[in-house]
N, C-alpha and C positions, 0 to 999 in steps of 0.2 A: 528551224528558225534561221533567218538570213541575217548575217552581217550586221547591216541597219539595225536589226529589228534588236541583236543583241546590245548594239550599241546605246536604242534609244532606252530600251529596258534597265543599260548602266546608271546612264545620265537621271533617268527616272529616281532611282534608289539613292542615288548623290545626291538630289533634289529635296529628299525626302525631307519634312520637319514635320517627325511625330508628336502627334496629339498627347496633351496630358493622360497619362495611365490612371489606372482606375485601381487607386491603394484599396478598398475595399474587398481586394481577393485576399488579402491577407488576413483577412477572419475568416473566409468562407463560410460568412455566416452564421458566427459564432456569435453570444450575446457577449456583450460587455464582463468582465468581473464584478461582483457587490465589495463592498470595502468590510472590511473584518473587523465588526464590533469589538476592539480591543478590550474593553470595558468591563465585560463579562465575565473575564478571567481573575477580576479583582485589583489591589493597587499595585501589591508586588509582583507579580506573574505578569500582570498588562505592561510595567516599563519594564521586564525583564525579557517578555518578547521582545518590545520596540531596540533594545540599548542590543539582543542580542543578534538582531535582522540587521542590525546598522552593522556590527562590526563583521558580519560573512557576507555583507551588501547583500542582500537577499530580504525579497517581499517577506514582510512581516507575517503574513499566511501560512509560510511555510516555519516558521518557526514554532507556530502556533500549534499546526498540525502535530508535531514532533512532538511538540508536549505533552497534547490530550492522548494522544497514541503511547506515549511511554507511560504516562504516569498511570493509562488503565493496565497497563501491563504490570507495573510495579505493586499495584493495587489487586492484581488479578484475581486467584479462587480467595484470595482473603476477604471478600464483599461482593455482596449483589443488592442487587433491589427488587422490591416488590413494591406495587402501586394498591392491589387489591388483590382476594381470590387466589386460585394458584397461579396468576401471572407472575414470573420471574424472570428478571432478564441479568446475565450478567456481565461483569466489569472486562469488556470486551471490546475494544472499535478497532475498524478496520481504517487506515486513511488512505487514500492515493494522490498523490503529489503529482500534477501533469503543469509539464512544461520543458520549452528546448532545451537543449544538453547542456547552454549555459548563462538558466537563469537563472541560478544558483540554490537550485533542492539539494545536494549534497552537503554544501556549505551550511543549510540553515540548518540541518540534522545533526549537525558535529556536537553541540553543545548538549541537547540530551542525550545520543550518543553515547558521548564522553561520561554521562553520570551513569548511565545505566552500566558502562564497562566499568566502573571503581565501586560500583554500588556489588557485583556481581564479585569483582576479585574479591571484593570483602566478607562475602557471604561463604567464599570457597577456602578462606585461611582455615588450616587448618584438616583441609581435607585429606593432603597428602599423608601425616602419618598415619589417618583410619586406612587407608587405601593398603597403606603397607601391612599393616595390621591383618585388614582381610587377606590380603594376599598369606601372611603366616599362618591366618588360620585355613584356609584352601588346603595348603600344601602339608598341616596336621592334618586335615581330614582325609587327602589322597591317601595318607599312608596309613592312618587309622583306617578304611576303607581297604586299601591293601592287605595288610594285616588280617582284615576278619574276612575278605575274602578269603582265604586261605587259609581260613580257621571252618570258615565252609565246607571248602571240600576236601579238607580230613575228615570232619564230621560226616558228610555223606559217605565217603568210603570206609569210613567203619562202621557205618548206621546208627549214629550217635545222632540227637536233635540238633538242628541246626539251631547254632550261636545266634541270638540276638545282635541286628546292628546296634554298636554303640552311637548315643548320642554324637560323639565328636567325631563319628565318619561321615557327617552330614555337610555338605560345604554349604556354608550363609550364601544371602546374596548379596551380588555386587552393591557396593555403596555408587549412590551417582553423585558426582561431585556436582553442587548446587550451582545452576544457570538460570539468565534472565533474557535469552538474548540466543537468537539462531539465524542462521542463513545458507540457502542455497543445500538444502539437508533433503533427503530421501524421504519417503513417509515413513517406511521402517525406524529411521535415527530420531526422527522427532518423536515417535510413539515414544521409544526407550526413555530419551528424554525428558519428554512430559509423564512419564509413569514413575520416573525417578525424581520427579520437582512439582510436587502439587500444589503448586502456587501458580504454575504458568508460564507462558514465554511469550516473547515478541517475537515475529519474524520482519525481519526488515531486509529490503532488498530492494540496491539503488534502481532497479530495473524490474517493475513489475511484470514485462515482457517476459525477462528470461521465468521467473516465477511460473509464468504461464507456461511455456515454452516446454518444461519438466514434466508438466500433468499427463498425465496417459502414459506416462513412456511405457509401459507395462501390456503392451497391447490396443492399447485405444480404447479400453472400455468405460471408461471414464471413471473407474477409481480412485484415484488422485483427486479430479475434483469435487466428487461425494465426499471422500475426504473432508476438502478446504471449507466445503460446504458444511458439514458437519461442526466443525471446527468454531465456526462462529455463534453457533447455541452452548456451548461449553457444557454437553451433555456427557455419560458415558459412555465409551467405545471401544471395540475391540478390534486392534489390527490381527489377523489371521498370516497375512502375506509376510513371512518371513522364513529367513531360512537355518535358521538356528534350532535344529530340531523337531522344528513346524511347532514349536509353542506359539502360542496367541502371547500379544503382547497387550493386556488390560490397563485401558486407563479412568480413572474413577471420574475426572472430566478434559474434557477436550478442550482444554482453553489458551487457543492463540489471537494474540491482538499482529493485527497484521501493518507496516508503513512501507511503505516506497512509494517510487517514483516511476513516471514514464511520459515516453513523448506523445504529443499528441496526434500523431500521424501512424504510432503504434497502437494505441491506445485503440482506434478506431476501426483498425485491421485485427486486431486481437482480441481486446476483452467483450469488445462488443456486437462482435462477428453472430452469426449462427442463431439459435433459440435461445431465447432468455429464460434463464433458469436462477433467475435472481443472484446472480455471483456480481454483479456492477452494483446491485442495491442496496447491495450489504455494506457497502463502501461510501467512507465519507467523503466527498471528493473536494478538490484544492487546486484551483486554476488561477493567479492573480497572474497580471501583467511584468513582463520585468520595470527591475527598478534600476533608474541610473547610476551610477557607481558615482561614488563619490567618498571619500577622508571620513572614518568614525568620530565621532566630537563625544562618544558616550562609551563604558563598557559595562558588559550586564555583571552583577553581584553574582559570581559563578560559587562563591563559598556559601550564600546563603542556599541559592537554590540547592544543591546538594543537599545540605541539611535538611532544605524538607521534602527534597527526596527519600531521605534516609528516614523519615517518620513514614511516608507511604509505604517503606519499604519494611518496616517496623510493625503493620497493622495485623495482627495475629489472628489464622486462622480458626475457627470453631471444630470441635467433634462432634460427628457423631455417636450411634451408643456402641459402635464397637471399637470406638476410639480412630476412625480414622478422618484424616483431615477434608473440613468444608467449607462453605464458606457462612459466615452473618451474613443475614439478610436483612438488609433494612430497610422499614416500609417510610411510605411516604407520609408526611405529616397531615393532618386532617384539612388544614389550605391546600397544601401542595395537590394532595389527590384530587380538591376539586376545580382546582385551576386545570390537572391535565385532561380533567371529563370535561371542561371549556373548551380544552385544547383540540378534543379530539373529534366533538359537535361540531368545531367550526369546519375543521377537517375535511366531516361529514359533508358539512353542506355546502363545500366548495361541487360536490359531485364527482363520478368515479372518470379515472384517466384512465387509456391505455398504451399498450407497450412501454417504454423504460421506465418514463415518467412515472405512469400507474406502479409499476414495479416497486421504483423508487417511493412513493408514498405509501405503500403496503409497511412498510420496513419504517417508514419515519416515526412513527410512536416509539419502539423498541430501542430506535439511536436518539430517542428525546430523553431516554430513561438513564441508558446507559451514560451521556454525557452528561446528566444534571448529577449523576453517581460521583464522576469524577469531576468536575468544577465545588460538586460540595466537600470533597476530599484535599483538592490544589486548594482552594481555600484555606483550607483546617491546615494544611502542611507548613505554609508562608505565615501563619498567625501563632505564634511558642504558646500565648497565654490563650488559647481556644482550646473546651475539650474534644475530643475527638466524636464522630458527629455517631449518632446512636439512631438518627435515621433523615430522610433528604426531603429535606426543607421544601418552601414555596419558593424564596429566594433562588434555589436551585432550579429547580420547576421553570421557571420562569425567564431565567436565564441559558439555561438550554434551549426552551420556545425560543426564543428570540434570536438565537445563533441557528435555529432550524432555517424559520420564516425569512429571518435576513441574508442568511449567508449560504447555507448548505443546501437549501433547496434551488434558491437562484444558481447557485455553481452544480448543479445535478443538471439543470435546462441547460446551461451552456455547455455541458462533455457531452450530452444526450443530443441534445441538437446537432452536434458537429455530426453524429451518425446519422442525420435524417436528410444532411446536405448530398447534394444529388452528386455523383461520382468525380463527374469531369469535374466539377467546379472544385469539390477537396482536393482531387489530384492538382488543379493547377493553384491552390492554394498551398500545395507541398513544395512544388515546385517555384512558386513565387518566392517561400521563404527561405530554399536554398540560396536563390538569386541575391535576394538580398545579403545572405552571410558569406557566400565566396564574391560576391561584384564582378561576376563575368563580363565583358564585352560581347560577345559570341556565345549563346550554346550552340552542342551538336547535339541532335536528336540520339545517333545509335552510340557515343560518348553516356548520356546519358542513362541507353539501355542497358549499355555493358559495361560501363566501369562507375559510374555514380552509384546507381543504383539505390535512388533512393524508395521507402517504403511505397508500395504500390505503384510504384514507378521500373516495373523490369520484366513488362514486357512491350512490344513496338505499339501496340496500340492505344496501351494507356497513356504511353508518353506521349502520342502523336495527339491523344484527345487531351492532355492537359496543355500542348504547346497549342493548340487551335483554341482554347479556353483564353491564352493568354493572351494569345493575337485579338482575341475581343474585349479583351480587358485592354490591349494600347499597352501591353509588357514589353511586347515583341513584333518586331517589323515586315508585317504583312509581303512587304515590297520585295522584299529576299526569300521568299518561300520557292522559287522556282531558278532553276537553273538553264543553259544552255545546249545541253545535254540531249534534248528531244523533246515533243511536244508532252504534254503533262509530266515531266519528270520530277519528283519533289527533291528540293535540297533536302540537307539535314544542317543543315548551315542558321540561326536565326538570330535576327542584332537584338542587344536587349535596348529599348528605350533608356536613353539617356536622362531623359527626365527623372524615371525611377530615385536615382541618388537622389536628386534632387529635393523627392516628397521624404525621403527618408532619414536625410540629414537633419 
């Protein structure tokens, strides 16, 4: 290139006055959020979400989530339901919380949270002196054990019967001090755990990613997620894989209610990568928009809610006939069952979907069940003068439908959809929304490749197709794409449109 020509090419790029960009890369074709039927929840649980979203600035969805996800946890092998027949589903949801690092899913968690950790120390007072206790009796049995060993083999050397173990050489077992609450645990430690606490646990983890990230480590044979899989029928199971002996670790049900969070740009890379094997269906999903920050004028009654935490936390398990612990089952009232045979004709005759979608409404009757379970329980906990409920009403029924139809299936279309958006345009929708959180002047292409690195964004081609995505969106300034260097030489050099701020302020 001559002189001139570099010159005219300057003057050209100085010249420049870009076009209004095209803000709609920043959904990438995402649908809108539905607005969250607050209503549902009842009077005190509904301004108890609002008063408790206001004070961690954080969309009221996410508060909400936390809620129906702890209080089935609280709730756990202590109740199920049944509709009809041997259908039984139990007090089990999974939620996933998606959204950028800081639209505040952390924050809105804190408050249940915080019940489930004073709910959980309270359940464990008292455990430390049985602990010690076991521990004294271990170390009688050692030696009791000791002792008749060596009452053994005098007996054999003089050909006398061998002595009967006594009872007290027998060591009990460990007591498990009582949990409500796990995270970031092996499958081995959660077996223990749940086989020690047959009411159930929550796993909660701010980062559904890393969650995912642990599965297989065992080889790849996808254990771990047959596992998680399993886990969400709260059936019986047997962990085998341990290394204590090689005993099997039995649990009479597998029941984890699962909550966290994750970004949307992992989300899509991760849970929804590969064959669908219903692990995204199982989940209730939670995408609302951020909300602007702003002074709390309100704060939520954190003493009541406790309190009727501490009644779902209160709801006492059933025996079986060899006395070990199950759960009530309870059926649906004779409205309720025929609203959800309404529910499930209409269902019907919407006709069958596939891929996620389909997936997703395979599973939707099962989370209509389970969440009409627990909205009829957060009811009964926030009302002192209500009896405790002996089976799940129409009320219930009906108010789960409508948190399906309104809310949870519409935010199932919009995480699902964001997987059906075509590559480049997600990547430079990743890319758009860094843009907007650091406010570059300049990106560099191989900057990007190797020190950004943002998700799906590390290696030269993807970045190269998400920065040619934006240059047609009017992000990025076509005019500086080439250099002086030689003929077709590309920069790595790209101005961001100035306009940008502009749409985003």
């Amino acid at each position: 290139m001559t002189g001139m020509a570099v010159k005219q090419q300057i003057e050209r790029a100085q010249d420049f006055v870009p076009e209004a960009p095209d803000m709609t890369v920043l959904n990438s074709g995402r649908r809108d959020p539905p607005p969250l039927p607050r209503e549902v929840f009842g009077p005190f649980w509904s301004k108890w979400i609002a008063d408790a979203a206001e004070g961690a600035g954080a969309p009221v969805d996410y508060v909400a989530a936390g809620l129906i996800a702890s209080a089935a946890a609280v709730i756990g092998n202590s109740r199920a339901v049944t509709p009809w027949g041997s259908w039984i589903e139990p007090c089990i949801l999974w939620v996933g919380l998606v959204g950028d690092p800081s639209s505040g899913k952390s924050p809105a968690l804190d408050p249940t949270t915080e019940m489930i950790r004073k709910i959980e120390t309270e359940m464990a007072e008292g455990f430390d002196p049985l602990y010690r206790k076991w521990q004294e009796t271990v170390a009688r049995a050692k030696a009791e054990r000791n002792q008749w060993e060596e009452e053994v083999k005098k007996a054999t050397k003089s050909s006398r019967e061998t002595p009967p173990m006594p009872v007290t050489a027998i060591e009990p077992p460990e007591p498990s001090r009582p949990r409500l609450r796990a995270a970031d645990a092996t499958i081995e430690a959660l077996a223990a755990l749940l086989a020690g606490n047959a009411r159930g646990l929550i796993y909660q983890r701010d980062e559904i990613a890393g969650w995912m990230g642990n599965m297989d480590r065992y080889g790849g044979a996808g254990g771990d997620r047959a596992f998680w899989i399993e886990a969400y029928g709260g059936r019986s199971y047997i962990v085998d894989r341990v290394k204590n002996g090689g005993k099997p670790i039995r649990i009479a049900r597998l029941s984890i209610s699962l909550l966290g969070g994750v970004q949307p740009d992992k989300l899509t890379s991760m849970l929804l990568k590969g064959d669908d094997d219903g692990m995204a269906a199982r989940f209730l999903w939670v995408w609302p928009n951020k909300v602007p920050p702003r002074r709390p004028q309100s704060i939520a009654d954190s003493a009541s809610a406790l309190k009727a935490f501490h009644r779902l936390a209160g709801l006492e398990m059933a025996s079986d006939d060899r006395g070990e612990p199950q759960p009530q089952c309870l059926p649906l009232s004779a409205t309720a069952a025929d609203l959800l045979a309404e529910w499930q004709y209409e269902q019907y005759l919407k006709g069958e979907c596939s891929g996620m979608i389909g997936s997703d409404r395979g599973k939707a009757s099962g989370k209509l069940l389970r969440l009409a379970l627990v909205l009829e329980h957060l009811w009964w906990s926030a009302d002192r003068s209500a009896t405790e409920p002996r089976e799940v009403g129409e009320a219930a029924i009906g108010a789960a439908a409508h948190l399906m139809e309104a809310y949870f299936t519409p935010m199932a279309g919009r995480v699902y959809g964001d997987a059906a958006v075509p590559e480049g345009e997600r990547l430079a929708g990743i890319l758009a929304r860094w843009i907007v959180e650091t406010r570059p002047t300049i990106i560099n292409a191989r900057d990007l490749q190797r020190t950004v690195r943002l998700p799906g964004l590390r290696d030269r081609a993807k970045v190269q197709a998400a920065i040619s995505e934006l240059v047609d969106y009017r992000w990025l300034d076509p005019a500086s794409d080439r250099d002086g260097g030689g003929k077709g030489r590309m920069r790595s050099d790209y101005k961001v449109n100035p306009s940008v701020w502009e749409c985003v302020n």
